[in-house]
MMTF fields as JSON, N, C-alpha, C and O atoms, coordinates in Angstrom:
{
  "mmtfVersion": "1.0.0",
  "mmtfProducer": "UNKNOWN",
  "numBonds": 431,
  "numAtoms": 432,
  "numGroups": 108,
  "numChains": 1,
  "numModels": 1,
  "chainsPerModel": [1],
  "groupsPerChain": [108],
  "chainIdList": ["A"],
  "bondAtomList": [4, 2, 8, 6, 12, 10, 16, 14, 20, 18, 24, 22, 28, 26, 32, 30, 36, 34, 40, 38, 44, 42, 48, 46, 52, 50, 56, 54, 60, 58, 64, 62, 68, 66, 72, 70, 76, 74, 80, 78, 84, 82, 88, 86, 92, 90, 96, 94, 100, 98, 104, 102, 108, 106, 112, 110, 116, 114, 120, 118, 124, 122, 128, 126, 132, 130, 136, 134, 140, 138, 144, 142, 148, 146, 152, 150, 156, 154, 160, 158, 164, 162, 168, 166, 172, 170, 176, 174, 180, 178, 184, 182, 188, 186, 192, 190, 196, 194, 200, 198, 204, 202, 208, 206, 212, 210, 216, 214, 220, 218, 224, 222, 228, 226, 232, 230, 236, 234, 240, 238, 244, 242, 248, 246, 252, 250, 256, 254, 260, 258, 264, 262, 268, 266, 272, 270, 276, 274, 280, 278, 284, 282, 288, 286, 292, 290, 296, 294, 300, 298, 304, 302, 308, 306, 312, 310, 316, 314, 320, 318, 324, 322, 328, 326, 332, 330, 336, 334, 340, 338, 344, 342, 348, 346, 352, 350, 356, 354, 360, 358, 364, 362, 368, 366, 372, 370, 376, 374, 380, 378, 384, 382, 388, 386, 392, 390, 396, 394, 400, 398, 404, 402, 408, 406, 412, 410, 416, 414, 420, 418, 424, 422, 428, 426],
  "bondOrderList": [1, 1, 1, 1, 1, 1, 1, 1, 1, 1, 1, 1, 1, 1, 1, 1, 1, 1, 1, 1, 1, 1, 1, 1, 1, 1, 1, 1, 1, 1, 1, 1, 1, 1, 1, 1, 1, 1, 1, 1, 1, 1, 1, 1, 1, 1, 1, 1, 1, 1, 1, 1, 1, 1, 1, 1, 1, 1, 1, 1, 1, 1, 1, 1, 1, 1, 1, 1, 1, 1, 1, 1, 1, 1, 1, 1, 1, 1, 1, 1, 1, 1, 1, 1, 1, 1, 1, 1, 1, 1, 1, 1, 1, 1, 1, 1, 1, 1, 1, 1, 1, 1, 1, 1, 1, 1, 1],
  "groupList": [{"groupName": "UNK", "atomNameList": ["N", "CA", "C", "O"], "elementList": ["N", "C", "C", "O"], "formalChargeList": [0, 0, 0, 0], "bondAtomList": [1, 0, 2, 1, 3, 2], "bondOrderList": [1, 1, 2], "singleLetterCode": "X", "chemCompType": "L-PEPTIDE LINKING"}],
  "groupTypeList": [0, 0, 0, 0, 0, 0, 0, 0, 0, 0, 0, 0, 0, 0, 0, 0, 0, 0, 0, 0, 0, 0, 0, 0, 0, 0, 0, 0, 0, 0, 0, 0, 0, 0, 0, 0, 0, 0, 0, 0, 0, 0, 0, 0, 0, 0, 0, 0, 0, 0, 0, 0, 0, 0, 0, 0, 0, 0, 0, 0, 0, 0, 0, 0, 0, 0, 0, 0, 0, 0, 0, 0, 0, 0, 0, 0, 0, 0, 0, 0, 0, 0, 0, 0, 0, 0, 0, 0, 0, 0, 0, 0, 0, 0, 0, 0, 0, 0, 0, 0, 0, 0, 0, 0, 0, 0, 0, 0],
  "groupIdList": [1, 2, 3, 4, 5, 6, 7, 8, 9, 10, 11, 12, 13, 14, 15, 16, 17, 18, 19, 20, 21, 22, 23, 24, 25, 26, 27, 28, 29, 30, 31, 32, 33, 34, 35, 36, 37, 38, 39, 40, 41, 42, 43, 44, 45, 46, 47, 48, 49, 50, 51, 52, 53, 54, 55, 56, 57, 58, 59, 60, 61, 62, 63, 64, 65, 66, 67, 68, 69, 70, 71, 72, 73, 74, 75, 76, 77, 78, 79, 80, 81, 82, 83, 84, 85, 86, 87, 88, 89, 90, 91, 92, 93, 94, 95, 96, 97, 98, 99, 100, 101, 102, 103, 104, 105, 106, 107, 108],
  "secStructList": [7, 3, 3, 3, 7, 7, 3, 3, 3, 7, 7, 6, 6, 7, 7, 5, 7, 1, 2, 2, 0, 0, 0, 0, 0, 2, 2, 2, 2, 2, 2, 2, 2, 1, 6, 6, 7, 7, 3, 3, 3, 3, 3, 7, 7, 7, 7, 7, 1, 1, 6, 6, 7, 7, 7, 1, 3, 3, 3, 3, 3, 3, 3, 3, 3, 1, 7, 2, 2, 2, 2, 2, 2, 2, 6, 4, 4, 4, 2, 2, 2, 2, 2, 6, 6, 4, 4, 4, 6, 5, 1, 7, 7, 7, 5, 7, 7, 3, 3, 3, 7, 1, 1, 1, 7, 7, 7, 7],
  "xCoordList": [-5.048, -4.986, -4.288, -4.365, -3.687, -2.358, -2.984, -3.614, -2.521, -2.837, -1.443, -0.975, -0.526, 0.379, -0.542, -1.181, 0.032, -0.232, 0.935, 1.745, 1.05, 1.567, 1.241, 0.279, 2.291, 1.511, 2.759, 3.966, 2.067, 3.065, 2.654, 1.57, 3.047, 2.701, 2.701, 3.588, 1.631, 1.922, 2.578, 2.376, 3.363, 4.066, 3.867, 3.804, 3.635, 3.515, 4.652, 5.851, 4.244, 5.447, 5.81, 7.01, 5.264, 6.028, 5.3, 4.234, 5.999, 5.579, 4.944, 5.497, 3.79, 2.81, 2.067, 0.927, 2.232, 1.058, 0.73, 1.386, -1.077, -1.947, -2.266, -2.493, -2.227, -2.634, -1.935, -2.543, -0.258, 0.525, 0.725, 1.137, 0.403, 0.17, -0.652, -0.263, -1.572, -3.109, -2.934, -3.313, -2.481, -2.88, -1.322, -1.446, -0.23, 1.029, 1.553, 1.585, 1.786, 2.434, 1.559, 1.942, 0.665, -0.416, -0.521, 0.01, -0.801, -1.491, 0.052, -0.071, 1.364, 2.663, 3.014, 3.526, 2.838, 2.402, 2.532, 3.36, 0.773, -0.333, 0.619, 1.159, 0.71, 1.032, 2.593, 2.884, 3.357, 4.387, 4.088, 4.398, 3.531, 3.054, 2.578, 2.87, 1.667, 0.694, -0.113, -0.562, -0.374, -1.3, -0.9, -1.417, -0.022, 0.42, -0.846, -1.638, -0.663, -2.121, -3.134, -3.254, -4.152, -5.561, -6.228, -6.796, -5.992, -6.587, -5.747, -4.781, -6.341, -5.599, -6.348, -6.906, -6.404, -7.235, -5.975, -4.966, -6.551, -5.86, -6.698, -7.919, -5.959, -6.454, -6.048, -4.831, -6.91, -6.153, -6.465, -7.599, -5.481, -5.815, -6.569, -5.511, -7.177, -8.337, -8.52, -9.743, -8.155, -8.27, -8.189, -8.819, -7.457, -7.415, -8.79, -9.464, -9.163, -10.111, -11.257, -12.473, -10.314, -11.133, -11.01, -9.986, -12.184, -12.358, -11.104, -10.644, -10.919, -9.469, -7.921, -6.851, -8.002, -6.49, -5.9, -6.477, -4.707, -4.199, -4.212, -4.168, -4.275, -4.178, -3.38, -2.424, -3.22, -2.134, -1.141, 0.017, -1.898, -1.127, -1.68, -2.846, -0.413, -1.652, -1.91, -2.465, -1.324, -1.927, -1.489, -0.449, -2.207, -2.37, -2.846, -4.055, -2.195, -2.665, -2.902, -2.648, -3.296, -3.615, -3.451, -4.284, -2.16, -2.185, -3.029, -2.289, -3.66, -4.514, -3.751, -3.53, -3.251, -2.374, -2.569, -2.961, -2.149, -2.173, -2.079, -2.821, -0.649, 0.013, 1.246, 1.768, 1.633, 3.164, 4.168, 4.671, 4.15, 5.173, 5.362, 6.345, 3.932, 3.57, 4.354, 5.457, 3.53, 4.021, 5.349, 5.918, 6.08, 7.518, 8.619, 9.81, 7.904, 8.668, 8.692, 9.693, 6.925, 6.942, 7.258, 7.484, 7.34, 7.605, 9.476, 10.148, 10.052, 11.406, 12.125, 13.208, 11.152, 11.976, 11.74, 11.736, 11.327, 10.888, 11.29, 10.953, 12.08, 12.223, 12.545, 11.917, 13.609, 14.461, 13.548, 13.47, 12.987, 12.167, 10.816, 10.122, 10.385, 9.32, 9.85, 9.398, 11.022, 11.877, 12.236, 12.341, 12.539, 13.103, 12.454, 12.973, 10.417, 9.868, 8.878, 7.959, 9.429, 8.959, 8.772, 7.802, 10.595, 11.214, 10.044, 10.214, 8.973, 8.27, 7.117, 6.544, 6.657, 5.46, 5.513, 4.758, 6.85, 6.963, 8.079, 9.049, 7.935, 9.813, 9.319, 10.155, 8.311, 8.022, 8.426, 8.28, 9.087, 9.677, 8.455, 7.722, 8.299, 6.951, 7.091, 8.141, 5.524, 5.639, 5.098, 4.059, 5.779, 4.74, 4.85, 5.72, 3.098, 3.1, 2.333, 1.615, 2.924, 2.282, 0.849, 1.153, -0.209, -1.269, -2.108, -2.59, -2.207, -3.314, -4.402, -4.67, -5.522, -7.219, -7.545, -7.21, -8.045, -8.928, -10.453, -11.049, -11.289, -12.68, -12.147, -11.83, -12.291, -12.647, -13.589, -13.204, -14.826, -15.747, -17.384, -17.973, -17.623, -19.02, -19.804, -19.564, -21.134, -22.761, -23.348, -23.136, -24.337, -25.321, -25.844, -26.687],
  "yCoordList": [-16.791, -15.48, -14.559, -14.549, -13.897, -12.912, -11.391, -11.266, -10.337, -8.785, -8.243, -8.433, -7.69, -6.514, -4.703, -3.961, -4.795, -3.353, -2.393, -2.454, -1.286, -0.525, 0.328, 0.857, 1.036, 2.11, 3.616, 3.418, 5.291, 6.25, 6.738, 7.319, 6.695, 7.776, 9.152, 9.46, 10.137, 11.158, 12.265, 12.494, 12.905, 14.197, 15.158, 15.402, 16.344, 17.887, 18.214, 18.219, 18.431, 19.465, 17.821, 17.835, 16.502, 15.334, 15.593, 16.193, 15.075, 15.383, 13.887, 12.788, 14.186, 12.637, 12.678, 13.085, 12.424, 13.064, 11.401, 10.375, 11.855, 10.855, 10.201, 9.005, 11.453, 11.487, 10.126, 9.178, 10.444, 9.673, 8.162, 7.209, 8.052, 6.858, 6.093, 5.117, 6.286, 5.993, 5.968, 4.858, 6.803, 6.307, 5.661, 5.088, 5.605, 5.201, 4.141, 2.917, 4.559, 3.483, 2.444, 1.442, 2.359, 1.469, 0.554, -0.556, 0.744, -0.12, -0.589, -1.779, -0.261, -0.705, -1.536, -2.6, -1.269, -2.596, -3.98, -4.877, -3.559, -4.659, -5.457, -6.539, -5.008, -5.605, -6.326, -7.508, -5.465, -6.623, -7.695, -8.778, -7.614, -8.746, -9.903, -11.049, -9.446, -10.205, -11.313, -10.867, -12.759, -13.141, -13.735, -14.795, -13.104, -13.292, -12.626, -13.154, -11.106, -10.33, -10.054, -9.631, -10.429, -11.196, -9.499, -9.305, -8.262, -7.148, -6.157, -6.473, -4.703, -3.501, -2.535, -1.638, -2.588, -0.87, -0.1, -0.539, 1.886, 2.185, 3.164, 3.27, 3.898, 4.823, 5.871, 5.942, 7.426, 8.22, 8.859, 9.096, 9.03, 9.391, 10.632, 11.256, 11.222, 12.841, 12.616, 12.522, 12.22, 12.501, 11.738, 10.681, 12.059, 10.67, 10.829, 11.848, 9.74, 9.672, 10.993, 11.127, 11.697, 13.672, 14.173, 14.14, 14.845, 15.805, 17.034, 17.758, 16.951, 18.263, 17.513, 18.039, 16.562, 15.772, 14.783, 13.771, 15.062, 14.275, 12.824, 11.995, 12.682, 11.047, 10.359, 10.574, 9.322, 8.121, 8.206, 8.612, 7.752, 7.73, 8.626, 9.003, 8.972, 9.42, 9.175, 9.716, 8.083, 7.041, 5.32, 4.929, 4.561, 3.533, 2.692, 2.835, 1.476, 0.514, -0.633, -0.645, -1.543, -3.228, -3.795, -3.576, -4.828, -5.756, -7.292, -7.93, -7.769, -9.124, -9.799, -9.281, -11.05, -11.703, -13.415, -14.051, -13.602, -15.008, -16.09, -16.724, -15.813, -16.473, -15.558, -14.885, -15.63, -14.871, -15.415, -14.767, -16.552, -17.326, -16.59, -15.9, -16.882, -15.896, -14.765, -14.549, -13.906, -12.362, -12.228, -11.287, -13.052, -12.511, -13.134, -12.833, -14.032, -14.422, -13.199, -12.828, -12.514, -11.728, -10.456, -9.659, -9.999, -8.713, -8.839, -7.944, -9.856, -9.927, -9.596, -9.029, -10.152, -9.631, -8.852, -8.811, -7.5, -6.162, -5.307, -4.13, -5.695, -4.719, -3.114, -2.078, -3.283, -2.375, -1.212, -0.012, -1.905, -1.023, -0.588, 0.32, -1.249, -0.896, 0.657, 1.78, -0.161, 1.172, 2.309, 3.263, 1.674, 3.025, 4.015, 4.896, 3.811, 4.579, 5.512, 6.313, 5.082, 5.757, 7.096, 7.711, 7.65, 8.812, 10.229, 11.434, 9.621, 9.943, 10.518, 11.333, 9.79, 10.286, 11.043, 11.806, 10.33, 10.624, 10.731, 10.35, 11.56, 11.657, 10.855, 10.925, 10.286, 8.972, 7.88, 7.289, 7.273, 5.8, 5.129, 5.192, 4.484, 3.594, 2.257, 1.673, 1.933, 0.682, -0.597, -0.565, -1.864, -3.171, -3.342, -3.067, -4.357, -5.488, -6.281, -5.953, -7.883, -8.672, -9.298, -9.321, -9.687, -9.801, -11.445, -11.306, -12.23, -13.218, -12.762, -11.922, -12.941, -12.611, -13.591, -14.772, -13.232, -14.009, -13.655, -14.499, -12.771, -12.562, -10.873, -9.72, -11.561, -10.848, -9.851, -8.719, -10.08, -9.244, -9.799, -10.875, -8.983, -9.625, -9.102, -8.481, -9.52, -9.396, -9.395, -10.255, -8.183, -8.184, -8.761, -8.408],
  "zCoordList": [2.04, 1.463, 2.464, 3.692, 1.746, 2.866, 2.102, 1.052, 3.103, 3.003, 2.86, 3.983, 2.144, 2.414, 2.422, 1.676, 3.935, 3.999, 4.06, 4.985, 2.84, 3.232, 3.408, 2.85, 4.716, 5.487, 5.411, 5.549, 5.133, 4.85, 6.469, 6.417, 7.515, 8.633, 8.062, 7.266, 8.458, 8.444, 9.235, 10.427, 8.453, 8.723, 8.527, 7.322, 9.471, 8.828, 7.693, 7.971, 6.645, 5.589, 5.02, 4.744, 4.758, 3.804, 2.672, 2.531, 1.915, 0.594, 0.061, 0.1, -0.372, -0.691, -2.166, -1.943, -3.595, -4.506, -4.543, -4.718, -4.196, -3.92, -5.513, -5.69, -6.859, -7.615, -8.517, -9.013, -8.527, -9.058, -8.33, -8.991, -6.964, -6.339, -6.851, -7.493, -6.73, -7.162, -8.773, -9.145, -9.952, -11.111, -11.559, -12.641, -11.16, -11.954, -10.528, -10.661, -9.721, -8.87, -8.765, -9.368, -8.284, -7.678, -9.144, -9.129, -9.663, -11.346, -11.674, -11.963, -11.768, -12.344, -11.42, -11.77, -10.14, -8.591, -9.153, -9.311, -9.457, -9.416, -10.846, -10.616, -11.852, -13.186, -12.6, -12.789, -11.967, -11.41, -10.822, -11.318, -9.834, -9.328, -9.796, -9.453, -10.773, -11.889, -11.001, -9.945, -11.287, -10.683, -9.272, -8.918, -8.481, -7.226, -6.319, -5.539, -6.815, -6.263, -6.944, -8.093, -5.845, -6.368, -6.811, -7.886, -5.631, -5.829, -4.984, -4.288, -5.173, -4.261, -3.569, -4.201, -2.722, -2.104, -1.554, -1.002, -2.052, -1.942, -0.779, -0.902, 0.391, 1.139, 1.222, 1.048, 1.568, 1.809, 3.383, 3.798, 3.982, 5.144, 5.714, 5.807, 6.018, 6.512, 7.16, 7.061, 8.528, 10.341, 11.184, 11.168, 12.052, 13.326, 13.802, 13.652, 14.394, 15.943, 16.135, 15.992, 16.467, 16.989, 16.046, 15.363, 15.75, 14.708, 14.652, 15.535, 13.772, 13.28, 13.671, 13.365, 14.197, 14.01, 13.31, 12.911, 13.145, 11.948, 11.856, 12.765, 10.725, 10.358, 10.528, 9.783, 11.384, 11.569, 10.253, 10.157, 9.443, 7.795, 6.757, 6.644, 5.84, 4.769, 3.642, 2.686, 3.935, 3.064, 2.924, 3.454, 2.317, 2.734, 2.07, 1.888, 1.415, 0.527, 1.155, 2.36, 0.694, 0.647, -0.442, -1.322, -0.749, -1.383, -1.24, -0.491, -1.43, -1.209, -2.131, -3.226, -1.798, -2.592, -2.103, -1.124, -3.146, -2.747, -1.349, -0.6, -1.579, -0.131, 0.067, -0.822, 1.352, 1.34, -0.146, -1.064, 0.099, -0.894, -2.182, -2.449, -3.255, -3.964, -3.842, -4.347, -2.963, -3.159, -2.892, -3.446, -2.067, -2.028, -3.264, -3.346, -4.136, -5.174, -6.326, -6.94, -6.497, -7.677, -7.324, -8.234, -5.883, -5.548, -5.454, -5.966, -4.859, -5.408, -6.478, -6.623, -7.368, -9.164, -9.199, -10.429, -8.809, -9.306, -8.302, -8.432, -7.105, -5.589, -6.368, -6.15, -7.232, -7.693, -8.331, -8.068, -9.129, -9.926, -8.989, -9.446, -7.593, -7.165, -6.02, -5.793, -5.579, -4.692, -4.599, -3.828, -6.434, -7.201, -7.773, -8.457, -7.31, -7.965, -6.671, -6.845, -5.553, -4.52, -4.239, -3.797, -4.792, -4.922, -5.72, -5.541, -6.535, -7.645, -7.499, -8.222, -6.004, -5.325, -3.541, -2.938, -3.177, -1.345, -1.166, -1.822, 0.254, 0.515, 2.06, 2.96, 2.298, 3.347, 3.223, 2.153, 4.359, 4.471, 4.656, 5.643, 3.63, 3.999, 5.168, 5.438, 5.84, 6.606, 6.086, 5.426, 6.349, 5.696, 6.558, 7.384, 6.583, 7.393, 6.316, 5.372, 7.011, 5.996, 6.737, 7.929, 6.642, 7.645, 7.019, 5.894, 7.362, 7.186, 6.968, 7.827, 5.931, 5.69, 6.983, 6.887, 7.917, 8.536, 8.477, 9.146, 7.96, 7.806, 6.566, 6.86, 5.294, 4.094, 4.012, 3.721, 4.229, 4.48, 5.558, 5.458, 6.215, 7.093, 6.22, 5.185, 6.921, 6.411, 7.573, 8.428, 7.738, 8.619, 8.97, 9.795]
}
């Protein structure tokens, strides 16, 4: 099981609507992908570290997907249309990384 994270650093004055991420990008994502990715979390960033400073990112998804293989076959057929809809929500160059699941979730 593989993670795509993408990551928006934040900027004073970038333009980000969390709203349209979260209900139109994120879900038109997932349906491209189809059963490549297993699930999605989405984040929003509210503070670095110290209280009152900014957030690394501001925002921030997780794809959980199959295997790389997978995801780079079904995210291939769709680059265009996934690229092209960036413009819609951010004027941020987004970051990936692709990450191995090595521990999904612990238990106390």
């Amino acid at each position: 099981m593989i993670k795509v994270s993408v990551m928006y650093p934040y900027a004073a004055g970038a333009r980000f609507d969390h709203a349209y991420y979260r209900e139109r990008h994120m879900p038109m994502v997932k349906r491209l992908l189809g059963a490549a990715c297993l699930y999605y979390m989405v984040d929003k960033g509210i503070s670095g570290r110290g209280a009152g400073t900014d957030p690394a990112y501001i925002a921030k998804c997780d794809f959980v997907c199959t295997s790389v293989d997978a995801y780079r076959a079904a995210s291939a057929q769709h680059q265009e249309e996934i690229r092209g809809d960036i413009a819609n929500y951010t004027d941020i160059q987004p970051m990936v990384q692709i990450s191995e699941v090595v521990v999904e979730r612990s238990e106390a």
